[in-house]
C-alpha positions as CSV (number, residue, x, y, z in Angstrom):
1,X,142.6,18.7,34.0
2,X,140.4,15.9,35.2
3,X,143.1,15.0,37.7
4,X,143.4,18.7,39.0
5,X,139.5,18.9,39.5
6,X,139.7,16.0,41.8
7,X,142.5,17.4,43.8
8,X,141.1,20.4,44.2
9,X,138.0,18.8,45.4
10,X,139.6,16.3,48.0
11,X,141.0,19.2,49.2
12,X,137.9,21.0,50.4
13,X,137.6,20.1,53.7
14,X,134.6,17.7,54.7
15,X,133.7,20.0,57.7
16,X,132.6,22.4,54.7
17,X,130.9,19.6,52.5
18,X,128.8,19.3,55.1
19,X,126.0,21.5,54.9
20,X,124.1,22.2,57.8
21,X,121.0,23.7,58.9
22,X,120.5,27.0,57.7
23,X,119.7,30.1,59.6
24,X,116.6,30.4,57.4
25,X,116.2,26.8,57.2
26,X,116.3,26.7,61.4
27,X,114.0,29.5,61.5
28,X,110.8,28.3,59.6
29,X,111.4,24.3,60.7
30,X,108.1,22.9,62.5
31,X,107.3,19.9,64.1
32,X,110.6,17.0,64.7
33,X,112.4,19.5,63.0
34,X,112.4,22.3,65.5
35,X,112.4,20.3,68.3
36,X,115.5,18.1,67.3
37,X,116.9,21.8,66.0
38,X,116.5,23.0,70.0
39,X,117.4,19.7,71.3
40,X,113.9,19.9,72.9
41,X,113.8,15.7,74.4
42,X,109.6,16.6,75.7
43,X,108.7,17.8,72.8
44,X,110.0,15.0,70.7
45,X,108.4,13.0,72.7
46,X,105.1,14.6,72.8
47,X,105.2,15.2,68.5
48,X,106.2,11.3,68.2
49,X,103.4,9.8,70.8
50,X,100.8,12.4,69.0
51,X,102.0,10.5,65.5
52,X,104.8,12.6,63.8
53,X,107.5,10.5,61.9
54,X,110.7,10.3,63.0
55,X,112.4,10.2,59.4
56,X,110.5,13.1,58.2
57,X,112.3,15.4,56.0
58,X,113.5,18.5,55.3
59,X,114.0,20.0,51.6
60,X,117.5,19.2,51.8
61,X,116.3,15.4,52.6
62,X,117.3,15.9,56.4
63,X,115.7,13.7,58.9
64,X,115.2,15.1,62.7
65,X,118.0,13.1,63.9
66,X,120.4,14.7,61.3
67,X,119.6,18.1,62.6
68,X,119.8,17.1,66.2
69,X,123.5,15.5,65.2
70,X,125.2,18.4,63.6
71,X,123.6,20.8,66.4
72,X,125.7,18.2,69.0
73,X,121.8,17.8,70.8
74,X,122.7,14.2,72.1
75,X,119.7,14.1,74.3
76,X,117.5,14.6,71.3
77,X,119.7,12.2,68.8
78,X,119.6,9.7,71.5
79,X,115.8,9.8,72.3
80,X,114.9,10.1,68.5
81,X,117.2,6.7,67.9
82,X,115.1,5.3,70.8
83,X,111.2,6.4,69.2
84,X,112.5,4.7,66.2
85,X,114.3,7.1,64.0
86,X,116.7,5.5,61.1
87,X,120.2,5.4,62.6
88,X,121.3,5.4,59.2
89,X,119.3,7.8,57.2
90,X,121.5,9.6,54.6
91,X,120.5,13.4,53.8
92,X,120.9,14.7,50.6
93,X,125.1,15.0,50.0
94,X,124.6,11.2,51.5
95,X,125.8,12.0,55.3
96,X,124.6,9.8,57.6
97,X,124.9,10.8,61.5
98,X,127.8,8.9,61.9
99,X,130.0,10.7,59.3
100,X,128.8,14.3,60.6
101,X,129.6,13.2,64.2
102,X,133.1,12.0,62.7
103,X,133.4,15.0,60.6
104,X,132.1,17.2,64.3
105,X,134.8,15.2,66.4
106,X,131.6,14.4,68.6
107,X,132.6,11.3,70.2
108,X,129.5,11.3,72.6
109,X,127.6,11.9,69.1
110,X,129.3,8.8,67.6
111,X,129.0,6.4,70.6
112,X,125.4,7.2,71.0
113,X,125.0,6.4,67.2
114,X,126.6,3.4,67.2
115,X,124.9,2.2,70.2
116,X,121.7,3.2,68.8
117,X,122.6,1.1,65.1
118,X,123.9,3.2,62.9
119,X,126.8,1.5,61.3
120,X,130.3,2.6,60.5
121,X,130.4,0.2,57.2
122,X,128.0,2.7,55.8
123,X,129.0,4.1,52.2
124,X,128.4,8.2,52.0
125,X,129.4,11.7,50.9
126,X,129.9,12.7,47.8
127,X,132.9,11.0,47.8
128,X,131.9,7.4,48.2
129,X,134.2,7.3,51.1
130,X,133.0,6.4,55.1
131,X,133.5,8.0,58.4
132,X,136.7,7.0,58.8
133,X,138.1,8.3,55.8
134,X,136.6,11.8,56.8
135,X,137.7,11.9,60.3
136,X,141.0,10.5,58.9
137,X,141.2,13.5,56.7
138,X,140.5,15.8,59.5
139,X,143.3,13.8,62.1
140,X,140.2,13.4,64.6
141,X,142.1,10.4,66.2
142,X,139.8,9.5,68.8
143,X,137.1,9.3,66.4
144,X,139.1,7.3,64.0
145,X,140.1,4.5,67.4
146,X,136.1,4.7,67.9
147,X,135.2,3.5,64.0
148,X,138.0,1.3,64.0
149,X,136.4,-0.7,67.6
150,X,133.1,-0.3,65.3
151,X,134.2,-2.3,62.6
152,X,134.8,0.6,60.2
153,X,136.5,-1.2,56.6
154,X,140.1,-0.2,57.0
155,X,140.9,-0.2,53.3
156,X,137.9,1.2,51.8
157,X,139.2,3.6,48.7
158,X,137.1,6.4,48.1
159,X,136.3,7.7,44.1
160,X,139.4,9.7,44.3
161,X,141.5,6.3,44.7
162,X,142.1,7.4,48.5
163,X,141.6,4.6,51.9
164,X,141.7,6.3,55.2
165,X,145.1,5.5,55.9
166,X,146.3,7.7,52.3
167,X,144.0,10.7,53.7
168,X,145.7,11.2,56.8
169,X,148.7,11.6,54.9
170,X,148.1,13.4,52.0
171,X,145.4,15.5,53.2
172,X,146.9,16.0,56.9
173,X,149.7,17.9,58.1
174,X,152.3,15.1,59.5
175,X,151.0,16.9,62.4
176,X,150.8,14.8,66.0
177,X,146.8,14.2,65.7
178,X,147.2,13.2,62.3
179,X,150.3,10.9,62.8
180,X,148.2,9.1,66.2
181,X,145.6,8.8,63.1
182,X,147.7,6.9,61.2
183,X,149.4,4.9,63.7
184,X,146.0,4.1,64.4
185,X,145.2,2.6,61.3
186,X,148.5,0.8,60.9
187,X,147.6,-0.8,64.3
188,X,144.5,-2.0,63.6
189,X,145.7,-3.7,60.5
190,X,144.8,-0.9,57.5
191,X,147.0,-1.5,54.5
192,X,150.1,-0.4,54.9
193,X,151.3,-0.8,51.3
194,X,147.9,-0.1,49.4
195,X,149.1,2.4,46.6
196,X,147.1,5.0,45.4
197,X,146.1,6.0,41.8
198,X,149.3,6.9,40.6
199,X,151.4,3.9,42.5
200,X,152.4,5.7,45.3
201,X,152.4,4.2,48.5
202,X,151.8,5.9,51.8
203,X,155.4,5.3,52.6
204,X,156.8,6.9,49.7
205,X,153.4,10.0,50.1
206,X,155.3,10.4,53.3
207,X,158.5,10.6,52.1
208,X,157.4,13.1,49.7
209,X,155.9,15.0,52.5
210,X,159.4,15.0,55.0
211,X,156.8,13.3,57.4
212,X,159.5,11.7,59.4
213,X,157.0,10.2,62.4
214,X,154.8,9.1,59.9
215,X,157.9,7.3,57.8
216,X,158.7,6.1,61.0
217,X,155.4,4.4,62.1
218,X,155.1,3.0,58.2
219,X,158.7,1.2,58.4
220,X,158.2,0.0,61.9
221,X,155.0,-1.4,60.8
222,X,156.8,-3.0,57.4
223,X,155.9,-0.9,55.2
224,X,157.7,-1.1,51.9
């Protein structure tokens, strides 16, 4: 049963763990908030040179520069980052800006993240995975190339006994942007024989899946 809970919660997609924003929560936000939520660069600014923080937070312990990244406001993320908000603020399911903008396929969003400190070793989500576990998940293969140039840790295994490699598999769809995902990965060096909870390897997860590019990449890459 314990098993089946986990499953059933891996499956979930990050792009809905996520919890943006609100409509009601957009509507009544003042201050950073509003202007990060209307990607309003002046009026961040103005708020910050008048004395506003730039990590203030919402109820839902969201800074500015959260909002601004999962409303794709680069502009604002960037000029927040540069008035000295925390690149690597998590919010309250432990997101940081990197992980949305993986979880967004933002690349712009990511880049300007990364350039402005946030780092892609950074532990979050409910999970305990990383950014490149999540955009793994979702077969965002740029974004994935990105982390990997970033330094992201190739063999991190979340609390369901998963590493990014294992996601693309299991939780893709042997599909052609989650099979550039993986051969990604084996490029940079991820584990190629790093089982998961149960012993199984990718190769034989793909196996079990009739991924036949994926079984092809793992064998060509040596794994057993």
């Amino acid at each position: 049963m314990f098993h089946l809970a986990l499953l059933l919660l891996a499956l979930a997609s990050p792009a809905l763990a996520q919890i943006p924003p609100s409509q009601g929560e957009l509507r009544v936000y003042a201050g950073l908030h509003a202007a990060a939520a209307k990607g309003d660069v002046t009026e961040i600014e103005r708020l910050i040179a008048a004395g506003e923080k730039p990590d203030a937070q919402d109820a839902r312990s969201r800074t500015p520069l959260h909002v601004a990244a999962f409303g794709h406001h680069h502009a604002a993320a960037r000029t927040l980052l540069r008035l000295g908000a925390n690149p690597n603020a998590l919010e309250f399911q432990r997101y940081d800006i990197i992980t949305i903008a993986a979880v967004n396929n933002d690349v712009e969003m990511l880049k300007l993240a990364i350039a402005g400190g946030a780092s892609a070793k950074n532990i979050t989500s409910l999970y305990d995975g990383t950014a490149l576990i999540a955009a793994a998940h979702l077969g965002h293969a740029e974004i994935v190339r990105t982390l990997i140039a970033a330094k992201a840790p190739l063999d991190h295994v979340n609390n369901l006994g998963w590493t990014a490699l294992i996601e693309s598999i299991v939780l893709g769809n042997g599909g052609k942007n989650h099979t550039d995902t993986l051969k990604a990965l084996a490029d940079a060096g991820a584990s190629l024989n790093l089982a998961d909870r149960h012993g199984a390897t990718p190769l034989a997860l793909a196996r079990q899946r009739g991924y036949a590019e994926m079984i092809k990449i793992l064998q060509a890459a040596g794994a057993r």
